[in-house]
N, C-alpha and C positions, 0 to 999 in steps of 0.2 A: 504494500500500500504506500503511494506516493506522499510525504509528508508537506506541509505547507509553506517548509522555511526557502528563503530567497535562493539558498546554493540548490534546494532539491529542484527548484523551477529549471534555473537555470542548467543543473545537471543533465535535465532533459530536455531545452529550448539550444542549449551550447550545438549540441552535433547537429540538431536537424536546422539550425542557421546555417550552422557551418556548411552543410551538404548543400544549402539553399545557394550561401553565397559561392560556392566551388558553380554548380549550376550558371550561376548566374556570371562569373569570368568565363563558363565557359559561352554563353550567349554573347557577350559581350566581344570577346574572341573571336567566334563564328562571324560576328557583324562588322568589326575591325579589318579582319581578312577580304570580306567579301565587298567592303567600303573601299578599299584598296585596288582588289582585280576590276570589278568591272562596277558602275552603279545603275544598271538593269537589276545585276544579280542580285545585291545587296535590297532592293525593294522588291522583287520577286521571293527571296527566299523569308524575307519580311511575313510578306504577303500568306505565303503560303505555310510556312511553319504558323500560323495562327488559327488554318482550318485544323493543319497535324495537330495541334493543343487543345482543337476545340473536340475532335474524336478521343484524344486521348484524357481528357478530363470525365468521359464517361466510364473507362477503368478507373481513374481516380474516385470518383464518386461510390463505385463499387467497393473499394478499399478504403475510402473513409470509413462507410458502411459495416464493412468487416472489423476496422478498429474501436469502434464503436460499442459495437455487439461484444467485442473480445474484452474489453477494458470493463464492461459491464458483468459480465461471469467473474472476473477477477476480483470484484469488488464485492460480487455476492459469495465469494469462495465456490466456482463452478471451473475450475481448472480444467476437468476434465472435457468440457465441451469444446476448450479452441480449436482440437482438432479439426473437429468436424467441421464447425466453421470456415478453420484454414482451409479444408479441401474440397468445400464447397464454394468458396470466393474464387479458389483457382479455375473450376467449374465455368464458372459463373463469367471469369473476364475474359478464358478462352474463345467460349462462345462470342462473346461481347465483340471480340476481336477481329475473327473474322469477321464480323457481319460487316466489319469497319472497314477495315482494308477492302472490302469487297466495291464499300462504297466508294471507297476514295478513289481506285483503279477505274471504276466503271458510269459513275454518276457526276462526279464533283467536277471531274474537267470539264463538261458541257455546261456547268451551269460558269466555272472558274470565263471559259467562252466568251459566253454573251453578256456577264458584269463587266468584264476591265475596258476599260479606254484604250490601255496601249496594249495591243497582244504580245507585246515582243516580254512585256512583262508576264499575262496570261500564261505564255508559254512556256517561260520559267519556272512559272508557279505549279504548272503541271509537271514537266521532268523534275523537280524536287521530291512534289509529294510520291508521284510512283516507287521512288527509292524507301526515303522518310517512313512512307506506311508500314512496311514488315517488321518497326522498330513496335510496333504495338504490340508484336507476341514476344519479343520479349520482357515489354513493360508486364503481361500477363504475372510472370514470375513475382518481377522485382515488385511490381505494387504489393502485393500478396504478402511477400516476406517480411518488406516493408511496415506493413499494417499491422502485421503481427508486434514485428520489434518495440515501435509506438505504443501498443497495448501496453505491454510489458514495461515500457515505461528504459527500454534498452536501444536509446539510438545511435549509441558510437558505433557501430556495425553499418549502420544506417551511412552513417558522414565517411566512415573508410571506403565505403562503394563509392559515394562519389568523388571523393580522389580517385580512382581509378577510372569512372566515367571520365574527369577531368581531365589527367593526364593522355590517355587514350585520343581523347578526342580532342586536343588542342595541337598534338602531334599528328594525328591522322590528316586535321584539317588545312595545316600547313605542307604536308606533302601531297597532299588527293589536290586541292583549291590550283596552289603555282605550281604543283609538281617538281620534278627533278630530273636532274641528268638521263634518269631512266625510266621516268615515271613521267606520262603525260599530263600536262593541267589539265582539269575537269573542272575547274571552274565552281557553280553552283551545287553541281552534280555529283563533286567531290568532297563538299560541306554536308549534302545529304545521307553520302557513303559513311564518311566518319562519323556523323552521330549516330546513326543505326546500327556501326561496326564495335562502335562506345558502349551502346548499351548492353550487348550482346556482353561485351566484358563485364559488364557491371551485374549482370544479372549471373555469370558466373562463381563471381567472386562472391554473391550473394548464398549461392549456395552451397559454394565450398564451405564459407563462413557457419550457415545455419547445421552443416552434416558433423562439422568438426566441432560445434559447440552442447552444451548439454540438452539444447533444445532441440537435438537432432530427433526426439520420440513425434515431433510432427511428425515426420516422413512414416513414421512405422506404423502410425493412428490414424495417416490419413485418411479421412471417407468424403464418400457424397451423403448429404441429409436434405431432405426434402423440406422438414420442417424449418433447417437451417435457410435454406435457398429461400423460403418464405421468408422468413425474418430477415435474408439479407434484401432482398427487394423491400420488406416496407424499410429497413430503415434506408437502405442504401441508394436506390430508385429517385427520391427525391433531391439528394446530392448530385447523383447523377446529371440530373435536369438539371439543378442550379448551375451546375461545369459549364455543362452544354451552351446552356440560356447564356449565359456569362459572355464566354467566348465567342459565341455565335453573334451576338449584338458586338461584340468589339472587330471581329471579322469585315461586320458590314459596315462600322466605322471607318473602318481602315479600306472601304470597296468604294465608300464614298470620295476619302479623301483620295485616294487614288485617279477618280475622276473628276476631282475640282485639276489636278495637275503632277507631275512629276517631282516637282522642287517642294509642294505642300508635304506631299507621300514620303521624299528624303529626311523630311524633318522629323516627321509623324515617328518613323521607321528609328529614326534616332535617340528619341523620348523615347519609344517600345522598350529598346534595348536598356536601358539606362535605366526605365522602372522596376525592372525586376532584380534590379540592387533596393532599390528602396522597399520591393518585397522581402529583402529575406528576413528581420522581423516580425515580420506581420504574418508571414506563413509557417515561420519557426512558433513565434508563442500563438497563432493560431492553432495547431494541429496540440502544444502542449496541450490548450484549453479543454479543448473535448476530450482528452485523455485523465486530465484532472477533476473535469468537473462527472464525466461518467462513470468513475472509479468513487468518487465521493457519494453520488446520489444512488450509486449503488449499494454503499455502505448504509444508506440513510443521514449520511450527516449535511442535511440540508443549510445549516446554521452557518456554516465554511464557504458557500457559495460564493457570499458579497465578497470575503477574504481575498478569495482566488482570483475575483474577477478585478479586483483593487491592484493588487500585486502585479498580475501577469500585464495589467494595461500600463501600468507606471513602468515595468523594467521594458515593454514594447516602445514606449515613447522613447528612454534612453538608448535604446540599441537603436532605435530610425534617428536618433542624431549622429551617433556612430558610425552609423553603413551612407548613411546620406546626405551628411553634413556637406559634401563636397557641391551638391548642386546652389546651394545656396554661396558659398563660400570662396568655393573656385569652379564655377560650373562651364569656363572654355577651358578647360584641361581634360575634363570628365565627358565632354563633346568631341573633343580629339582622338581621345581612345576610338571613340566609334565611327567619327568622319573627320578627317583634318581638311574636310572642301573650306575654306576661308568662306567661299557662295551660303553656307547654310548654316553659317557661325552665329549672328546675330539675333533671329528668328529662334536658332534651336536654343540660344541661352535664356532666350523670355520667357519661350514655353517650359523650360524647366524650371528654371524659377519660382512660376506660378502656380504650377502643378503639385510644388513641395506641399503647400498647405491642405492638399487634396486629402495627399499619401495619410499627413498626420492626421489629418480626422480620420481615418480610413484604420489608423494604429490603433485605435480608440473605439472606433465603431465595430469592427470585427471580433473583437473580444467578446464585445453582446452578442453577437450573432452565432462565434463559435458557439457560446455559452449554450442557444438555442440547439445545436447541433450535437453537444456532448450530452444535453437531454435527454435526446435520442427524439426531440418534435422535430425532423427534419423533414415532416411537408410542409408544417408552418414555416421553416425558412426556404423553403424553395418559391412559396406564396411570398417572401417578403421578396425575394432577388427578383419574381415575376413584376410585381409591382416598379421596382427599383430599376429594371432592364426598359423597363416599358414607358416610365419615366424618362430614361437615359435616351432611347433611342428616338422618342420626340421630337428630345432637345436637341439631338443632333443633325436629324431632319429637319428642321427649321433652322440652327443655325447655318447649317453646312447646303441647304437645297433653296429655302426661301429667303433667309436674308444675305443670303453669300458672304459673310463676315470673315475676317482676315483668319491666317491658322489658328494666331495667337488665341483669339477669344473660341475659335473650334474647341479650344483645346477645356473650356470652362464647363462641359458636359460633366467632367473626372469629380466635379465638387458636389455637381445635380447627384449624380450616382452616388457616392461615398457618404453625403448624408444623408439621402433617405434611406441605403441600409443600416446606418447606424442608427436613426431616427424610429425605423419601424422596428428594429430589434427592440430599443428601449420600451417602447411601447407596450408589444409583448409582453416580455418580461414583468412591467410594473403592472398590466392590467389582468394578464391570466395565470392560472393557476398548473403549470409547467413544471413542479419539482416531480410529482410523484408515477410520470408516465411510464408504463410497463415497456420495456425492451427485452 
């Protein structure tokens, strides 16, 4: 059982930032490399790694779902069922998996077609993903294992895979991208190689890791459960949609700004890369939340809630000073990293800038929302992000289609969103009665 004091938080927010931030130099990396070869590629593979996130966030939702459930048994002393669990989520994202890849191969380039303005970009985005998609069976694995380690409250296993995702793939992507003496460039196609060749290592080293450690009685317990597979669709199902919805409206943000022009889209693409430093707190003591607070209300100790949620939002604000202080600070150094074009210097520093204050509400509002989600009420929060997505996509409809407004204020959608989730999470919370839902 997880204790409340600030080293135990951080004992298990430390690896899965850490994993987050390794992630996130390695995007950072991918976009830097690909800012450099060509700038079709660098907005194509933009483009197109955000539908790969928006399919693969339906594994993710799955594997919340499983950590959920897991952390829940653990708290009611039900050790015995993670098995089943574990090998019914494996079940569960195989399935999920192909159905994805199937789509991506055979649907998503006709529709990828007739949205983009520039095909030259379309086209990009299409040879990316063809590759990109078979990365999803081995996300099946790593989610799973993943999910597990989080229950357990065990995530240095977790942040060593992504050092090795990291190294793998910052090296693969520097010799696939410019190639070598004997190795052809491949350009986009060679950023798509390496991260799918990345993951395969990682989901490797995941399970050497799980076989060689005491926790190897998964493999020998594993089953399918029916009842299980029930329980992971209600809880899981609804996170699933949250992913999906999530990405899916940021997809077509990015389909939009695509079509106001190429230079809006370089910038946009630039931000992208750069947020997801300003994510690794927010996803780090995100994922802690629902671990601590479904381990708690498992136990019954309701009283510890407001505690948990105090703590983990206060050391999330200091760690988004840590990880992002730079856009405020020095934010044409942290622009360079990703494009050194002088053309998209000025524009991209405003929009960072403005955006900081998004993120921090955003450090703050998510904490309520996990809250909602280590509940285990996770159709009430897929009903808040519907809300909040539907809101968001308005705003951006009308900024971006009816008033034609400069990037800059495009970019003011990020604060519409960020706080009506934080806003209708609160709500919840104070107005219903949420501690005692059966999981």
């Amino acid at each position: 059982m997880l204790d409340l004091k600030y080293r135990s938080i951080l004992g298990m927010a430390l690896p899965l930032m850490a994993s987050t931030l390794i992630q996130s130099i390695v995007l950072i990396t991918d976009s830097s490399f690909l800012s450099r070869y060509d700038t079709i590629a660098f907005d194509a593979v933009g483009n197109g790694g955000l539908i790969y996130i928006t399919c693969f966030m339906a594994l993710v939702g799955l594997s919340d779902g499983a950590q959920i459930l897991m952390a829940r048994r653990i708290g009611e002393n039900k050790e015995n069922r993670l098995a089943r669990i574990f090998g019914t989520t494996l079940f569960a994202n195989a399935i999920t998996s192909i159905a994805l890849i199937l789509l991506i191969m055979f649907v998503i380039p006709n529709i990828i077609t007739s949205c983009a303005k520039n095909q030259e970009i379309a086209t990009g985005q299409i040879d990316y993903l063809n590759i990109r998609a078979f990365g999803l069976l081995f996300a099946v694995v790593s989610l799973t294992i993943n999910a597990y380690l989080m229950a357990i409250g065990k995530t240095t296993i977790v942040f060593i895979s992504a050092i090795f995702i990291a190294i793998s793939n910052i090296g693969l992507d520097y010799l696939l991208i410019f190639g070598t003496d004997t190795i052809t460039p491949m350009g986009l196609k060679g950023a798509s190689l390496a991260s799918t060749m990345s993951d395969g290592i990682g989901m490797v080293f995941l399970l050497i890791a799980l076989a060689l450690s005491k926790h190897q009685k998964l493999f020998t317990e594993l089953t399918y459960n029916s009842d299980s597979l029930k329980e992971l669709i209600r809880i899981g199902s609804p996170i699933v949609l949250q992913g999906v919805v999530a990405l899916f409206t940021w997809t077509i943000f990015f389909t939009w700004i695509e079509q106001i022009g190429e230079y809006e889209l370089t910038i946009s693409q630039t931000i992208r890369s750069l947020y997801f430093l300003a994510f690794v707190p927010v996803w780090g003591f995100g994922a802690t939340t629902k671990t601590y607070i479904s381990q708690y209300l498992g136990k019954g100790y309701l009283t510890q809630v407001k505690t948990i949620i105090k703590r983990i939002q206060l050391l999330s604000l200091v760690f988004l000073f840590i990880f992002f202080h730079g856009a405020i600070l020095y934010p044409e150094q942290l622009i360079s990293l990703i494009n050194p074009n002088e053309l998209y210097m000025k524009d991209s520093v405003e929009v960072l800038k403005f955006t900081t204050g998004a993120v921090a509400l955003y450090s703050i509002g998510s904490i309520f929302f996990q809250t909602i989600n280590g509940s285990g009420n996770t159709r009430v929060t897929f009903y808040i992000e519907l809300i909040a997505v539907f809101i968001y996509i308005i705003s951006a409809y009308l900024l971006i289609k009816v008033f034609e407004v400069r990037i800059f204020w495009v970019w003011s959608v990020e604060y519409i969103y960020f706080i009506s989730i934080g806003l209708l999470s609160v709500i919840y919370l104070k107005k219903f009665k949420w501690q005692k839902i059966k999981v």
